[in-house]
N, C-alpha and C positions, 0 to 999 in steps of 0.2 A: 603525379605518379599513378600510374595502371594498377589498379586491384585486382585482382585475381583470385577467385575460388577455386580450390582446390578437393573432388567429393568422391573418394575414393570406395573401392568395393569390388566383392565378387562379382554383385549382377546378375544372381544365375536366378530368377529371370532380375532383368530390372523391371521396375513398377513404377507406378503416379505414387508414393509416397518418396520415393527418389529425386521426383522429377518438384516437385510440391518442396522439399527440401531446399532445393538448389534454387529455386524462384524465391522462398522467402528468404535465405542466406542473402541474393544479390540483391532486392527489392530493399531490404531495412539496412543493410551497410555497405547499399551503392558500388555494388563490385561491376566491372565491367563488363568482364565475363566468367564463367564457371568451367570447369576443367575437367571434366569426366574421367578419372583413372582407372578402369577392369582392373583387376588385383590377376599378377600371375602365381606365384606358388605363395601362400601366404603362411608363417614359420609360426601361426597359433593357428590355424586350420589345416593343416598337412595333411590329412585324411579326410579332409571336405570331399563328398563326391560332387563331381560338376560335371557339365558338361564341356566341349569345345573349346579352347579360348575362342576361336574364331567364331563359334557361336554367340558365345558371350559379346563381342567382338560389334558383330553385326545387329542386334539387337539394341545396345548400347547406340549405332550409329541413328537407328532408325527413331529410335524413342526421341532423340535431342536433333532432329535433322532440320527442323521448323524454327526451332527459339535462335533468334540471331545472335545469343549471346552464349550458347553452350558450346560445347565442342568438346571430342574425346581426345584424351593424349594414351597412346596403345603402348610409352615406354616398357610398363610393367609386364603386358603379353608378353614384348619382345627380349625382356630377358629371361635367361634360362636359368635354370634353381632357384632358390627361393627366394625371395622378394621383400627385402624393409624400406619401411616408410624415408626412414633417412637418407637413403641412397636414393629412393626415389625424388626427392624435396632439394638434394644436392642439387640433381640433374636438372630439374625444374629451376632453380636459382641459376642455374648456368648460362641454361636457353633465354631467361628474361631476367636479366641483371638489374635490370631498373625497376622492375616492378614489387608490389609488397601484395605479397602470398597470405592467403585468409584460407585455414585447415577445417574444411566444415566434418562434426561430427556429431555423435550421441554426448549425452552429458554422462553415461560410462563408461566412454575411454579413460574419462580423465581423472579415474578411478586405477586405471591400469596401463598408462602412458608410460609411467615410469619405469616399468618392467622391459620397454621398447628395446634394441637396439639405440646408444646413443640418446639416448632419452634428454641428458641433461643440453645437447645442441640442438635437439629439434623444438624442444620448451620455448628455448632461447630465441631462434632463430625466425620462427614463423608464426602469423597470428593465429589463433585457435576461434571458429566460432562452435560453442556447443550450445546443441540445441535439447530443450526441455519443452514439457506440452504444457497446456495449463492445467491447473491444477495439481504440480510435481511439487513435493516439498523441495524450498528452493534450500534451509539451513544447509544442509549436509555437502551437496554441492557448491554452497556458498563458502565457505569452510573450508573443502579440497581444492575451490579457485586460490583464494587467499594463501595456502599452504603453497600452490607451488608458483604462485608469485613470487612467493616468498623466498624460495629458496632455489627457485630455475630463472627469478625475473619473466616469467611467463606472461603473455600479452594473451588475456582469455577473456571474449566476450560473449554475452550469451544472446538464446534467440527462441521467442516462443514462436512456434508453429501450431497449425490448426491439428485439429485431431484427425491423424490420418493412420490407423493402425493394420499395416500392411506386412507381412514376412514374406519372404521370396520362399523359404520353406513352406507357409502355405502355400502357398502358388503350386508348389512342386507337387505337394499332395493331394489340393484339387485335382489338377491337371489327370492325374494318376486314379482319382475317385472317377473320374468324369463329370466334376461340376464346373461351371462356368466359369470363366474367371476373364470374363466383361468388365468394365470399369474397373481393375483393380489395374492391367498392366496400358502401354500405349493401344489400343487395335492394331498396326502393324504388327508389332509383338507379339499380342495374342492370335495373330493369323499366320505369323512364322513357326512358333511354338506346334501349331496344330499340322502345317504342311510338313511339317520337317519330325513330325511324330515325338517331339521332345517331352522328360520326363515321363513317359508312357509307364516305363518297369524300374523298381527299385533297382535292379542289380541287372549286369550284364547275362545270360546265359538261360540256359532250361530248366535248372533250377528256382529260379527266381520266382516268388510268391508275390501278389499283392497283401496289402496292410488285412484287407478284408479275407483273403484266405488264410493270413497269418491265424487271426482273430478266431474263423472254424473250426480251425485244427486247436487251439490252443482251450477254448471252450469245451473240444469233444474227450482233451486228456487230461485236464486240471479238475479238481474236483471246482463245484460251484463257486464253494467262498475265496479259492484261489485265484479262480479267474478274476471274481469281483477285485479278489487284494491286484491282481495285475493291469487291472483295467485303472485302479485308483491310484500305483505307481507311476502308470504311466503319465496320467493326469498331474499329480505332482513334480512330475521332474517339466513337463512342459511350464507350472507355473515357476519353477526356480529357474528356469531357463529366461522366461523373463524378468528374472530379479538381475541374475547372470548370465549374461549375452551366451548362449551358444546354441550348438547348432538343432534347431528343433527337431527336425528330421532324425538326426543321430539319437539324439535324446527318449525319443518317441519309441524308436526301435527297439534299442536295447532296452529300455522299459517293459516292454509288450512283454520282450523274451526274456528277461532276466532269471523266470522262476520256470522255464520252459523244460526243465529236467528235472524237478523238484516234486513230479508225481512217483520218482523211479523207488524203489526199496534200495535200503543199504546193498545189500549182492547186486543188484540192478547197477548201482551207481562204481560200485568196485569193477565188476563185470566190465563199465563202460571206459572206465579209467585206464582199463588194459588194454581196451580194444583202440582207445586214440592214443596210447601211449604217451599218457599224463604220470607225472611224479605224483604219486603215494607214501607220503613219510609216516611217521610214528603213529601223527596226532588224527590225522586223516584216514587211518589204518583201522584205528578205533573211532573214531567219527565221521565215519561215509557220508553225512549231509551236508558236511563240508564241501563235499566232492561236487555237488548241485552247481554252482559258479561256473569252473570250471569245468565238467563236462556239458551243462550250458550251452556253454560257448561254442564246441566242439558239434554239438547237435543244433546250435541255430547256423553253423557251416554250412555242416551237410544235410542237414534236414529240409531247415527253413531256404538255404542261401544265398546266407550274408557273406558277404565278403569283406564288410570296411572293420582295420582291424581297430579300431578307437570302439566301436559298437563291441563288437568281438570281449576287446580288455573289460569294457564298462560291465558285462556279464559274467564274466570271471572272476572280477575282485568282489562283486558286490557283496560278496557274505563275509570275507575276511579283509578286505582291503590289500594296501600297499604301500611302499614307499615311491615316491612320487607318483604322486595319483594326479592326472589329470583330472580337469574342471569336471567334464562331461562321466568320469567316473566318481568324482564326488557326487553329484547332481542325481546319479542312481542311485548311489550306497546311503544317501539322505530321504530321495525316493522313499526307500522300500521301509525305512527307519517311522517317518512321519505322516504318511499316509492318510485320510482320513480314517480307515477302518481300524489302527491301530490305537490301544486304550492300553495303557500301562503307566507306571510312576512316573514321571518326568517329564510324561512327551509332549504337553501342551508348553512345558518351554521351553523342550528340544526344537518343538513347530518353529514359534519366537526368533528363534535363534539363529536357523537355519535362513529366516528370510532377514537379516540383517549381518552376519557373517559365515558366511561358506566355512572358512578352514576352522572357525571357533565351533561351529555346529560338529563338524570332522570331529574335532577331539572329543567334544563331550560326549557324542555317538560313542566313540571308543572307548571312550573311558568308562561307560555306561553298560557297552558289552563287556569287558574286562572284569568291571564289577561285580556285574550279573554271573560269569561264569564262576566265578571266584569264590562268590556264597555258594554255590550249590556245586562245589568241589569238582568243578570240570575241566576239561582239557581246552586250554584258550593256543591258538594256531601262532605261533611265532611272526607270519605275515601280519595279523591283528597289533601287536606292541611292536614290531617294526615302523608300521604305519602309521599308530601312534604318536610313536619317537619324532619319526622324522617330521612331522607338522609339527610338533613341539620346536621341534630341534630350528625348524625354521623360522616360525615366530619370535624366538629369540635372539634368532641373526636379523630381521627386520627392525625390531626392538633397540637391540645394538649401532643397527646403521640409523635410526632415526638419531639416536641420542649424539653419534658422531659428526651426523651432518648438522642436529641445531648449535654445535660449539662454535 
């Protein structure tokens, strides 16, 4: 029977850590060939900025056009809306009925597989190989194989790869610094990337700032220790970024600018709440620093101009939160909390905590703010114990469905 790898992804760029993947997936478990899938709208990255698919597209052909055993399959480009895994892995089982399909990924998905589309058929249905580097604690992953063996009958094998620590988001930012980025992507790629002027500007238009102009400006109206705390937000949310996959790039930004209205005075920040026609209620009325978040956001628009609205939200909420908060606005609002420059009661096993679970760090931050305002008789914003709530509210529906499905 025909093996098949299957190594899906945005690609925006692809690199030699993709390509280095897909070689040691076929080399250690004999696959005959590897499958290249570009991701077309992906329904946990929907505000990803990319470029082209066709871009993507051609690059992808060029990087794999040598190895007699890769090949790209462009299903995903060619459909229109959004794109799950399952619907993609049906088709593929259609096209080659005979053969047995090997799902190469991070040893992270399979931390958040189950969240999928159809999660409990594609467990089922297709081999899984994840890959870890050496030197990864293997427990934890060992553990979450086992579990959903256990109860998907999952066929999960693993796979150390050499150290190859590449981001397509770096790529993106090099490219955009103007440093090199030689040996990181194929040289075709790296000399498409350059002819075709890619990633050159964060955002489309005249507005558009680089990272390094952001940084000037940000320097010339933050008092000093501000900037240091923005500079070390930033920094933190890229290392939670690599605890929890997301998008560095995004990450980064909204980091930079989070606190990017938080020079203005109360009248300043009222003033600007009217002038973008933000909602002003009670609490906010009397606490204009509140107001910092959201008008934020509204000045890294039109000031800075940002456009992606995930970046947008993740500065918004960062002081009061929300109910369903995205990853990537977790990852700020834990940011700005855990920082190195921050010294206060708790926070050395807020730090802790934050790097071993997201949503448990989420509540205890909250519950930590709630606290705090509570002793010293303050106004706490209704979005804060909403936000709360609902990560409460959902750890107990998880809780729930664990106990249901070990019966």
């Amino acid at each position: 029977m025909e093996k098949i790898g299957l190594l899906g992804g945005t690609f925006n760029p692809i690199h030699l850590g993709h390509l280095l993947l897909a070689e040691s997936a076929r080399d250690q478990y004999g696959l005959d060939r590897v499958l290249f899938i570009p991701a077309g709208s992906n329904p946990f990255k929907e505000t990803e900025r990319e470029i082209s698919r066709q871009a993507r597209q051609e690059m992808v052909a060029m990087a794999i056009k040598d190895h007699p055993a890769f090949e790209m399959l462009t299903l995903e480009l060619e459909r229109p809306g959004r794109t799950y895994t399952i619907d993609t892995i049906r088709s593929i089982k259609r096209r080659y009925p005979q053969s047995a399909l090997y799902f190469i990924t991070g040893a992270d998905i399979m931390f958040e597989v189950t969240q999928w589309k159809d999660a409990g058929e594609l467990l089922s249905t297709v081999n899984f190989i994840t890959t870890f580097r050496p030197g990864y604690s293997h427990r934890r992953l060992d553990n979450r194989i086992e579990e959903l063996q256990k109860v998907y009958d999952a066929k999960i094998r693993k796979l150390c790869t050499s150290e190859m620590d590449i981001a397509s988001s770096d790529i993106r930012d090099r490219v955009r610094r103007g440093a090199s980025i030689r040996y990181l992507v194929p040289e075709p790629v790296r000399r498409y990337i350059a002819e075709h002027g890619l990633y050159l500007r964060r955002h489309q238009g005249e507005k558009a700032m680089t990272i390094d102009e952001m940084k000037a400006r940000l320097q010339k109206n933050l008092k000093p220790k501000r900037y240091e705390h923005t500079l070390n937000v930033a920094d933190c949310a890229l290392a939670l970024c690599d605890r929890y996959p997301c998008d560095k790039e995004q990450a980064y930004l909204a980091a930079l600018l989070h606190d990017c209205a938080k020079n203005y005075t109360p009248e300043a920040l009222l003033a600007a709440a009217e002038k973008y026609n933000l909602d002003v209620d009670d609490v906010t009325q009397r606490e204009p620093q509140l107001l910092h978040g959201p008008v934020g956001a509204a000045v890294a628009r039109d000031e800075y101009g940002v456009t992606d609205e995930a970046v947008l939200g993740a500065i918004r909420y960062h002081t009061t939160g929300r109910a369903g908060m995205s990853r990537l606005e977790k990852i700020i609002y834990l940011a700005d909390f855990i920082e190195p420059g921050r010294d206060y009661p708790g926070v050395d096993k807020l730090r802790e905590l934050a790097f071993e679970d997201l949503d448990k760090a989420m509540i205890q931050a909250l519950t930590n703010t709630i606290r705090y305002i509570t002793n010293i008789r303050g106004l706490i914003h209704q979005e804060t114990v909403i936000a709360r709530n609902d990560l409460i509210l959902r750890e107990m529906d998880a809780q729930n469905q664990d106990k249901e499905e070990s019966r």
